[in-house]
C-alpha positions as CSV (number, residue, x, y, z in Angstrom):
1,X,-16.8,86.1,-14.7
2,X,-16.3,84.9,-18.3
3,X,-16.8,81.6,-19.2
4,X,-13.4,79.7,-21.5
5,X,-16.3,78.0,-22.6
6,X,-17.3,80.0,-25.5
7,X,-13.3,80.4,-26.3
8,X,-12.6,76.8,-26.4
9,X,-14.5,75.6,-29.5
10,X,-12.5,73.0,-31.5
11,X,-11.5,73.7,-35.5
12,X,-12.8,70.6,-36.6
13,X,-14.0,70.3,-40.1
14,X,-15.8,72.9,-42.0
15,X,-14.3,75.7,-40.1
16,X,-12.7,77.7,-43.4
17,X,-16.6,78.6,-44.4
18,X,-18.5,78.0,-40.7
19,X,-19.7,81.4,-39.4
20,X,-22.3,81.0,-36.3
21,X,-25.0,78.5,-37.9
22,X,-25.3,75.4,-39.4
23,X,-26.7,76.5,-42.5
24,X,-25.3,76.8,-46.1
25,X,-23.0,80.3,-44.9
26,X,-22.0,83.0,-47.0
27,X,-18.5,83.3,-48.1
28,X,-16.1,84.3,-45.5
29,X,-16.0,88.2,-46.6
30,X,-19.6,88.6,-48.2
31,X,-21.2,92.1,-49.2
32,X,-22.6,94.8,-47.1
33,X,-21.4,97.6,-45.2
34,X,-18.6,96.9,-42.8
35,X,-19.0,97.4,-39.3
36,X,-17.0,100.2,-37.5
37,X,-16.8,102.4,-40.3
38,X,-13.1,100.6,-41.1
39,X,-11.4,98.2,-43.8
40,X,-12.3,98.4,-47.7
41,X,-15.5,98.2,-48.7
42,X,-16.1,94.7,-50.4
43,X,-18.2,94.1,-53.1
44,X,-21.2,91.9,-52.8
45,X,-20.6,88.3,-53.3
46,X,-16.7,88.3,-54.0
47,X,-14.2,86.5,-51.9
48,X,-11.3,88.8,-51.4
49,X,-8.9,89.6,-48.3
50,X,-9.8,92.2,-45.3
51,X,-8.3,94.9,-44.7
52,X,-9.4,96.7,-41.5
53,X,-8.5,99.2,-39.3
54,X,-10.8,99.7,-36.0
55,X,-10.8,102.1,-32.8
56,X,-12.3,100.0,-29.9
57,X,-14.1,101.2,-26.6
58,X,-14.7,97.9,-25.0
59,X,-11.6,96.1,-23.2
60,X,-11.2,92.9,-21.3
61,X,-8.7,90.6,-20.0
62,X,-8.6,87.5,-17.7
63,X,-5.6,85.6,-16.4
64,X,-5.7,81.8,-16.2
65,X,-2.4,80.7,-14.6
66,X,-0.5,77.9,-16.5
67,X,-3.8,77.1,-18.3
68,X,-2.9,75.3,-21.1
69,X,0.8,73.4,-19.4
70,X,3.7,75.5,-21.1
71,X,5.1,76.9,-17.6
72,X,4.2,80.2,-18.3
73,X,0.9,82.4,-17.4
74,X,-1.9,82.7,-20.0
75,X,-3.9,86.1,-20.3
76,X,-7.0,86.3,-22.3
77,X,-7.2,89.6,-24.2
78,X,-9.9,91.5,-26.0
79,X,-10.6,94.4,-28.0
80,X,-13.7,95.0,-29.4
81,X,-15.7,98.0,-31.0
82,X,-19.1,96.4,-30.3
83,X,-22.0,95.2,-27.9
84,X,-20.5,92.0,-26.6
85,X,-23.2,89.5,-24.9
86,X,-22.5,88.0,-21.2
87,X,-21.1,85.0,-23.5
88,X,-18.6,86.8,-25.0
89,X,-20.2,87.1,-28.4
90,X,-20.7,90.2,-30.5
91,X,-24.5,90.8,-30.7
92,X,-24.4,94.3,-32.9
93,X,-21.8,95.0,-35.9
94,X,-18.2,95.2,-35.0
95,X,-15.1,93.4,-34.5
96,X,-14.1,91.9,-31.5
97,X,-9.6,90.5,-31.1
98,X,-9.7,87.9,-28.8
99,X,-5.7,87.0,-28.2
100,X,-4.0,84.1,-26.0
101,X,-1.0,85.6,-24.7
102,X,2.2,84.4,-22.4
103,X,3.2,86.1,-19.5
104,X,4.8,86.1,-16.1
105,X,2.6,84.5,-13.1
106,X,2.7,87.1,-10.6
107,X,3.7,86.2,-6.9
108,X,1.7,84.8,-4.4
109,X,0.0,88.0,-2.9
110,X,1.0,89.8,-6.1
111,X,-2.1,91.6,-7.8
112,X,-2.6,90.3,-11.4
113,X,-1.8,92.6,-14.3
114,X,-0.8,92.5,-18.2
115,X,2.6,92.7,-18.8
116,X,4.0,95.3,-20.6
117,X,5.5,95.0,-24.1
118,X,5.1,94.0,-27.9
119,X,3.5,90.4,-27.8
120,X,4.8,88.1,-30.9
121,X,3.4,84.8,-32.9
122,X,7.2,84.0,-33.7
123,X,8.0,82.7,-30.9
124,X,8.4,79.9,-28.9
125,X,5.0,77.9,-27.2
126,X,6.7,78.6,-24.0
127,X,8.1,81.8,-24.0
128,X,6.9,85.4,-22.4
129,X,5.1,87.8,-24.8
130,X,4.2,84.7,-27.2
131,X,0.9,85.2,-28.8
132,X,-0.6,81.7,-29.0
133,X,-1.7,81.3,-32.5
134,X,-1.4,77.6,-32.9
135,X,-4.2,74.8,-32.8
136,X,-3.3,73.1,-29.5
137,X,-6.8,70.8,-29.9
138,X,-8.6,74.4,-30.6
139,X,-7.8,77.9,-31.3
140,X,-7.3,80.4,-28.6
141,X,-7.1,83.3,-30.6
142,X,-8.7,84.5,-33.1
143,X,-11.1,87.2,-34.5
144,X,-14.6,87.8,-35.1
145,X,-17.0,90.1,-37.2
146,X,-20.4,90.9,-37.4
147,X,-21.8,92.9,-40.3
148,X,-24.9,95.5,-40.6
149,X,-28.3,93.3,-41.9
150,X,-26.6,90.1,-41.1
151,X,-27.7,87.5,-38.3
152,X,-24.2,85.4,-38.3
153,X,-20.6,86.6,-36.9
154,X,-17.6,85.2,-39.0
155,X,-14.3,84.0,-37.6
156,X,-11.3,84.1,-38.6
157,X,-7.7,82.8,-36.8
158,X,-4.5,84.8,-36.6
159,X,-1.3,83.7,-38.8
160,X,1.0,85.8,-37.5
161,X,1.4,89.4,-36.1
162,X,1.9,91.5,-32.9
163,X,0.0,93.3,-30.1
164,X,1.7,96.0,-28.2
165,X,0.8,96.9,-24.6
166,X,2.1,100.3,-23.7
167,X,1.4,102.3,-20.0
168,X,0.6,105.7,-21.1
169,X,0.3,107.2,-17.8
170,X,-2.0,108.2,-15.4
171,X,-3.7,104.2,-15.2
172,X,-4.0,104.5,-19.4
173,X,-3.0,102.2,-21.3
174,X,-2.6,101.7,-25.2
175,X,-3.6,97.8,-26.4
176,X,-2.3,98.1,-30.5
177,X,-3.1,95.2,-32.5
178,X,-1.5,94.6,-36.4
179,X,-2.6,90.7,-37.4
180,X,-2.8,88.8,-40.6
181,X,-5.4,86.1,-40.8
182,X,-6.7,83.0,-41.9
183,X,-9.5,80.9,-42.2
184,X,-9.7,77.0,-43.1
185,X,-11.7,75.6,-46.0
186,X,-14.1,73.1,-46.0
187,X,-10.8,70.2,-46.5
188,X,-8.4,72.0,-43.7
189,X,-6.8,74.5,-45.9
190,X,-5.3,77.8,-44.9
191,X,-7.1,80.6,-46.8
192,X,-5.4,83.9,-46.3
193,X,-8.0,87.0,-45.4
194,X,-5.9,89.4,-45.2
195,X,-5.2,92.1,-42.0
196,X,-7.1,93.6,-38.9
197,X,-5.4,96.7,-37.2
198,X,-7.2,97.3,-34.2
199,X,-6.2,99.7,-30.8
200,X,-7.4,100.5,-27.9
201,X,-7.0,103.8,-25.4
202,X,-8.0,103.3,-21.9
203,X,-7.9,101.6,-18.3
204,X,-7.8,98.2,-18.0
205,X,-7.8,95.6,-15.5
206,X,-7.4,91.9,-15.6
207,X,-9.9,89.6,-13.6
208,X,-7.8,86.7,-11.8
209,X,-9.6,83.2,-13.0
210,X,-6.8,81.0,-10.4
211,X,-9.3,78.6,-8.4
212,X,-7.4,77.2,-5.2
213,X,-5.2,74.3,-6.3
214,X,-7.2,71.1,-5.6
215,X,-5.2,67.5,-6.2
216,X,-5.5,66.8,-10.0
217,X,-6.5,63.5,-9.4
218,X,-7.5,60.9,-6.9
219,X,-4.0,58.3,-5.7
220,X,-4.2,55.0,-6.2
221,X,-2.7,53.2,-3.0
222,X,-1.9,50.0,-1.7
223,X,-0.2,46.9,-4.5
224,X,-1.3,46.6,-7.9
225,X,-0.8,43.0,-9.4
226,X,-1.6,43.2,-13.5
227,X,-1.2,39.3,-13.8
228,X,-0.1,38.6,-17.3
229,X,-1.8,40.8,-20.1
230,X,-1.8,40.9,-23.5
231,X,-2.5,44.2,-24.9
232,X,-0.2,46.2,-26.0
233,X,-0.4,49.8,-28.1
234,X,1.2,53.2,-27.9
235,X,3.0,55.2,-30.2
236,X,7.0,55.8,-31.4
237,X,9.0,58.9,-31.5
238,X,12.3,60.0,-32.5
239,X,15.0,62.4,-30.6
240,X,16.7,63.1,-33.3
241,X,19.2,65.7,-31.7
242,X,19.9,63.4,-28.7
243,X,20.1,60.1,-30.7
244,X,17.2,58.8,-29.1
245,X,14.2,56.5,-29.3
246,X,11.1,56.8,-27.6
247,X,8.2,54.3,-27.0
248,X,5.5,55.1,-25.4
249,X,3.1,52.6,-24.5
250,X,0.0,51.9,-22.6
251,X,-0.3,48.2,-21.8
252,X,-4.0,46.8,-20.9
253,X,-4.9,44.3,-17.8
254,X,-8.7,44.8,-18.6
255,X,-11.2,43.6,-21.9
256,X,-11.6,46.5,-24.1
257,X,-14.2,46.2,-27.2
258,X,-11.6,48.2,-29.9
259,X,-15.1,48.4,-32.1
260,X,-16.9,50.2,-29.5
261,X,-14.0,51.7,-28.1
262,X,-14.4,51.2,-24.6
263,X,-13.7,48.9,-21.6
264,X,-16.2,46.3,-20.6
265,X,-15.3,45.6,-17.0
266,X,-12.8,46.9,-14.5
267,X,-8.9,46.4,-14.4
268,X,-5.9,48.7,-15.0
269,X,-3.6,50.1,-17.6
270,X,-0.3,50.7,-17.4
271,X,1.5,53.4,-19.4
272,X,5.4,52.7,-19.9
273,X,7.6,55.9,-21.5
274,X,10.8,54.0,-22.4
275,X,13.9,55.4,-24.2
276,X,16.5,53.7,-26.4
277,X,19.4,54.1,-28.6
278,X,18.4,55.6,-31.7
279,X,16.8,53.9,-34.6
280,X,15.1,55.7,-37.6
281,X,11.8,53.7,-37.2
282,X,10.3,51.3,-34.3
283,X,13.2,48.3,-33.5
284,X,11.6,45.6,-31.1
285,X,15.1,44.5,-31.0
286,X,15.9,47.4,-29.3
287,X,13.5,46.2,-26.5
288,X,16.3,44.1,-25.1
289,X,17.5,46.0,-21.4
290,X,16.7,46.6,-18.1
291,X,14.8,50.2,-17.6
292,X,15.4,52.3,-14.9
293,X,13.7,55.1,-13.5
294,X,15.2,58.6,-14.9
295,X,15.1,62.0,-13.6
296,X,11.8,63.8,-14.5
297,X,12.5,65.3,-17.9
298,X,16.1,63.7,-18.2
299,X,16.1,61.8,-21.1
300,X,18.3,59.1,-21.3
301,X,19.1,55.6,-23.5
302,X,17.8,52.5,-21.4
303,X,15.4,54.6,-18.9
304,X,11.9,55.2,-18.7
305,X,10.2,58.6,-17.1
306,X,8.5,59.0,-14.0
307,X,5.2,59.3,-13.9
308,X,3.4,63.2,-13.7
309,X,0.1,64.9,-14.2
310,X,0.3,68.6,-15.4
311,X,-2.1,70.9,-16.9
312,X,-3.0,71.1,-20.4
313,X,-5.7,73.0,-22.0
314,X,-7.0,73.8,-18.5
315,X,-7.6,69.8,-17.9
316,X,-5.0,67.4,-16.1
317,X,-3.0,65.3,-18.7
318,X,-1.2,62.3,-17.6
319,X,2.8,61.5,-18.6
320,X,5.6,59.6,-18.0
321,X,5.4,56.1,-16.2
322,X,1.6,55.2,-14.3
323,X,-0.8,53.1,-13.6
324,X,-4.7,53.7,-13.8
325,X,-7.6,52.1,-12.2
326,X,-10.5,51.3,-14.8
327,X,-13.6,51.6,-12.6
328,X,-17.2,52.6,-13.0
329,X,-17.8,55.8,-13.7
330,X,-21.0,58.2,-13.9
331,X,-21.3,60.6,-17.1
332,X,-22.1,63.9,-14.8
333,X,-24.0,65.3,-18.1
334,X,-26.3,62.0,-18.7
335,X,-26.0,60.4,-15.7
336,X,-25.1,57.5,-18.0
337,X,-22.6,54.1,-16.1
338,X,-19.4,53.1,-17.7
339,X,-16.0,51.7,-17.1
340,X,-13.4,54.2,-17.4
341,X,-10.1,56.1,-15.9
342,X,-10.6,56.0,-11.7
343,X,-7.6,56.3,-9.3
344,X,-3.9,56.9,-10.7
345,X,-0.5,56.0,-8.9
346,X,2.7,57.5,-10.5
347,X,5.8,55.3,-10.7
348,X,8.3,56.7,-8.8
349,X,11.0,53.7,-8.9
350,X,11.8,49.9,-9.7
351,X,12.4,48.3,-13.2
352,X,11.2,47.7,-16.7
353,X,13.0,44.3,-17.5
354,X,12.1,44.0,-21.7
355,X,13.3,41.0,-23.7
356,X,12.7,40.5,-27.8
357,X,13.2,38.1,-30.6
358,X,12.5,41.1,-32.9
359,X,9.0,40.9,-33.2
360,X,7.6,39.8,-29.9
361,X,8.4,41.9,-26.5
362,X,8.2,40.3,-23.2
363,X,8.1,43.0,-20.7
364,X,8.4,41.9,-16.7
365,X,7.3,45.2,-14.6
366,X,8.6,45.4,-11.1
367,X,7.7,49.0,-10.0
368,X,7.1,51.0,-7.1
369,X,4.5,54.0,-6.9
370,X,4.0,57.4,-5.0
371,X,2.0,55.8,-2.2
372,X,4.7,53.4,-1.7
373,X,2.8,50.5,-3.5
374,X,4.3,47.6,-5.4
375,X,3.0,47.4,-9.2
376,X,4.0,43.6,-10.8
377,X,2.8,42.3,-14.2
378,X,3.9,40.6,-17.4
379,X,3.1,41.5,-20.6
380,X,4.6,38.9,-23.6
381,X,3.0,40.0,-27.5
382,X,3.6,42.2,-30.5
383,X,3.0,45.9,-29.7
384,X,0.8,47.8,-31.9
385,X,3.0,50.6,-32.3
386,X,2.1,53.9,-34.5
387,X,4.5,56.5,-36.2
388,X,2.9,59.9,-35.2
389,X,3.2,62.8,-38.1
390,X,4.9,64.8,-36.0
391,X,7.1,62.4,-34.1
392,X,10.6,64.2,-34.4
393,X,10.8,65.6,-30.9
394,X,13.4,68.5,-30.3
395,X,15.7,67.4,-26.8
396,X,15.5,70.5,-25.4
397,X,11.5,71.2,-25.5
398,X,10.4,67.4,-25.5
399,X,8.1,67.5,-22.7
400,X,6.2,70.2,-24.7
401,X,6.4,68.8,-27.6
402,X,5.5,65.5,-26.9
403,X,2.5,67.1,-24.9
404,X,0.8,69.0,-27.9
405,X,2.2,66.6,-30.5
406,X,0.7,63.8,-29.0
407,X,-1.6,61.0,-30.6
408,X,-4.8,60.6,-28.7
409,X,-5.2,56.9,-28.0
410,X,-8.2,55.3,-28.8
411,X,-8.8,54.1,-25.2
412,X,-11.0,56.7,-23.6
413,X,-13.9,57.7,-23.3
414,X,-12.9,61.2,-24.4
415,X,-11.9,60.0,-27.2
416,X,-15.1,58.3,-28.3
417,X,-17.0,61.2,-27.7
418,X,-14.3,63.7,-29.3
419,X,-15.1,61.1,-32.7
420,X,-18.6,61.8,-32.8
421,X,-18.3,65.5,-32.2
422,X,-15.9,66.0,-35.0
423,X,-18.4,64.7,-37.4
424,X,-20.3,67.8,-37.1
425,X,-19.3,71.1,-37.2
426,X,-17.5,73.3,-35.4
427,X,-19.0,76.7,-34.4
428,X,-19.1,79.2,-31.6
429,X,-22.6,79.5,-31.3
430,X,-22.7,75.5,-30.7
431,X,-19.1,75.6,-28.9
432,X,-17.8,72.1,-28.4
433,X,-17.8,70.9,-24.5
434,X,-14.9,68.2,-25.4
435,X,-11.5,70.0,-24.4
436,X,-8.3,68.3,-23.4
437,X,-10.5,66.7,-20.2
438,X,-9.0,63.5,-19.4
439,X,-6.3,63.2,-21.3
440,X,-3.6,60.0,-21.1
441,X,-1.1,59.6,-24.0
């Protein structure tokens, strides 16, 4: 069985230049002879755009289910014309295509294979046959090369392009890949590097990665009482085609150190999702209603979402309306004790009552949970609200949107650790660990 492991690094910093070491790299397309016999033959030491055409022998694919939260199926695809190591790396000269792709999820007792058809980039995040080119907290498709006399692979990520599947007969099949590329620079840039043709003639068969469905996280039961608390932050977002407002906050009933990032002792936190008329930036005066509980994913003024837990990135992530236990918990790497996300209860009913002068918000929480608990607290103070970059949200695809789009909040311990990692960089051979795990908005 693969590992997503080695697929899941993150594009950090440095990634435009980063091949599979630390050390001062070549440029992205460097001299020597070019693996495969294909593509131009590049001079040594210029910069210049690929342009490569490959036959490869080696196929694989895995299926993941809904891995990364956009309703549909994920297959992991792969072409290759080299010696590919248990890891998934190229160990001799070649090219390897590694592709996320969308796709049905077959029926319970249904055997696993790839759909048929011309995959596309162009297309929605949730849609069939959508190659998944974007960063979604790391790239999931991309490509690598390894050259004759050199000790390093190079990556690059796709911009846009297609891969066709086509059932030739006779359990053949033909995998035809036509990509354009990129890499980033050393600021975040988008370099162009040209175009990779690669196909592949053969069987294939798809290894099912499902594991048996397992509760995505531990219930919080019995009354929650958050007393009166006074810390308040979250972020604000605009539905502009529905002439809404969104504020989505997580309000604190336990001491966090905002230096240190992280929670000293044990309590709760409370994550509101509230909609309001429409206002072109955050209006505490807006904050002046009683919220009631909406339908999941029905987005309406003067109501606040339910609380849910989907997947994303192959990790729960927490939405809507909830309420988490800080407790002590156990680093399984280091064995190191801290406080951090326990138990969670979603809010299934009650009300929000929020009252405002404009620049204070009193909010009076009188909420009911899954387990059939009561959840009561007070919170009176001045949010600390932030404008996302991409905070327009379209109506239609907000739960998406808002999903990949998000801010990560400085309140986990993810988040801490994600900090420190992104300080170095990014490389497959040193993959980072830190996916989407525990993610709250």
């Amino acid at each position: 069985m693969r590992n997503l492991g080695y697929l899941l690094f993150v594009a950090v910093v440095g990634m435009g230049m980063v091949a599979c070491s630390d050390d001062d790299p070549k440029p992205r397309n460097h001299g020597g002879e070019q693996p495969g016999g294909g593509g131009n033959e590049q001079p040594g030491g210029e910069d210049q755009d690929l342009d490569v055409k490959f036959e490869a022998d080696q196929f694989w694919c895995g299926f993941y289910g809904d891995y990364i939260g956009t309703g549909t199926g994920m297959y992991m695809v792969e072409i290759n014309n080299g010696t590919i190591d248990d890891a998934g790396y190229l160990t001799s000269p070649g090219y390897a295509i590694t592709l996320a792709v969308n796709g049905r999820i077959p029926a319970a007792g249904e055997s696993v294979t790839l759909p048929v058809g011309t995959y596309k980039t162009n297309l929605e995040i949730t849609d069939n046959f959508k190659i998944i080119n974007e960063d979604v907290g790391f790239y999931l498709s991309f490509v690598e090369m390894k050259y004759e006399g050199e000790d390093d692979s190079y990556t690059d990520f796709i911009e846009s392009g297609t891969m066709t599947v086509t059932n030739n007969g006779n359990g053949k099949y033909t995998i035809a890949c036509d990509l354009d590329m990129f890499y980033e620079d050393e600021d975040g840039n988008k370099i162009a590097d040209g175009n990779i043709q690669g196909t592949y003639v053969g069987k294939i068969s798809v290894d099912d990665y499902r594991t048996e469905e397992e509760p995505l996280y531990e219930v919080l039961e019995g009354d929650v009482n958050l007393g009166e608390m006074t810390e308040c932050a979250g972020s604000y977002y605009q539905f502009t085609k529905s002439e809404l407002s969104n504020y989505y906050l997580s309000i604190f009933a336990a001491d966090y150190d905002w230096e240190k990032e992280e929670f000293l002792k044990p309590g709760y936190m409370m994550a509101i999702d509230l909609f309001t008329e429409y206002s072109e930036k955050p209006d505490f005066n807006m904050l002046n209603a009683n919220f009631s509980i909406a339908e999941l994913e029905k987005y309406e003024e003067w109501t606040y979402q339910p609380g849910t837990v989907t997947m994303h990135g192959g990790e729960p992530a927490w939405t809507g309306t909830y309420v988490d236990e800080i407790s002590e918990q156990v680093d399984s790497e280091t064995g190191e004790k801290y406080y951090g996300y326990g138990k969670s209860a979603m809010i299934t009913g009650g009300t929000i009552k929020a009252t405002s002068d404009g620049e204070t918000v009193t909010f009076v929480l009188d909420l009911v949970t899954e387990a059939g608990g009561k959840v009561t607290g007070t919170y009176t103070g001045k949010p600390d609200v932030e404008i996302p970059e991409n905070n327009e949200l379209n109506y239609v695809k907000a739960r998406q949107a808002k999903t990949f789009n998000s801010q990560m909040r400085p309140f986990s311990r993810y988040e801490r650790m994600a900090r420190k990692a992104s300080a170095r960089k990014a490389t497959r051979r040193q993959p980072n660990k830190l996916q989407l795990s525990d993610t709250r908005r």
